[in-house]
C-alpha positions, 0 to 999 in steps of 0.5 A: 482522477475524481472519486479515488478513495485510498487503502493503505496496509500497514497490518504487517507485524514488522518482524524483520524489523523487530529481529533487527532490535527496532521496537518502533511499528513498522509504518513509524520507521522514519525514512530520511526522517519521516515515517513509512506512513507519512511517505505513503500519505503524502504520495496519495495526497499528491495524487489527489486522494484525500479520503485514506482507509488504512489497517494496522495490526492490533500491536500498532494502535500508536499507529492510528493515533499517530495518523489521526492526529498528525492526518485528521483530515484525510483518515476515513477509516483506521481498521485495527485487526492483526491479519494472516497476510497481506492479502486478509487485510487487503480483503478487509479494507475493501469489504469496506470500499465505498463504491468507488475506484480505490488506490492500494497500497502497502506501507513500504512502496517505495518509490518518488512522489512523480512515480506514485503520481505517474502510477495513479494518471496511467491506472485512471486511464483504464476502464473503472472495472479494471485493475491495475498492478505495479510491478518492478524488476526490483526484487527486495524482498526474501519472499517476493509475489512475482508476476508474469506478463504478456507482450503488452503488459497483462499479467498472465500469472501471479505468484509462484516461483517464475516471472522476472516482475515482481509486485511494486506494492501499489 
């Protein structure tokens, strides 16, 4: 897909972390080795996005010095502001959309570089207007936002207590 800009969220204070006795910021926890963000760039380089905004709370600027440096070709913008939720620093990345489709996604949306890739194909298909929302039946989290789908596979409702999906971060 041309013309696809990249969002990441990473503006999470990363407490269950912290409760945990890490004091490193969330999107530099490494997974088998590599941080959370470095995953989470490395899945839209592979899906061919080369111009990445991100946002991280205002306890994490070692973040957006370690993507700088380490990603200097791909970081368009780096938002440094500690939000409510995931939800204001959505709304905060795409105030700054440029105008063209955009991949969203969390720091911790884990899945296989084939499955983001697969994810990207299948969401460009769509019209550009459209929206398309990952979801799983894998629930990892204490506080998931479940989805509920119709027969082909539109959401007829977001959040709440029902729904057997559950939003995948993408």
């Amino acid at each position: 897909m041309t013309d696809l800009d990249g969002a990441i969220l990473a503006a999470g204070e990363g407490s269950r972390f912290r409760a945990a006795g890490w004091m490193t910021p969330k999107p530099l926890i490494p997974v088998a080795g590599i941080p959370l963000i470095e995953h989470t760039i490395r899945h839209f380089l592979g899906a061919g996005v080369a111009s990445i905004a991100l946002i991280v709370n205002e306890k994490s600027r070692d973040v957006a010095v370690w993507v700088q440096d380490r990603f200097p070709s791909v970081g368009r913008e780096c938002l440094v502001r500690t939000t409510g939720s995931s939800f204001e620093s959505f709304q905060a990345l795409m105030a700054r959309a440029r105008g063209v489709r955009t991949l969203v996604s969390t720091v911790d949306a884990w899945c296989s570089d084939e499955d983001f890739a697969r994810f990207v194909t299948v969401a460009g298909e769509y019209p550009p207007e459209t929206t398309v929302l990952a979801l799983t039946p894998l629930v990892s989290d204490e506080r998931p936002l479940r989805a509920r789908v119709d027969k082909i596979g539109r959401v007829i409702e977001l959040g709440g207590e029902s729904g057997n999906l559950v939003t995948a971060g993408i």
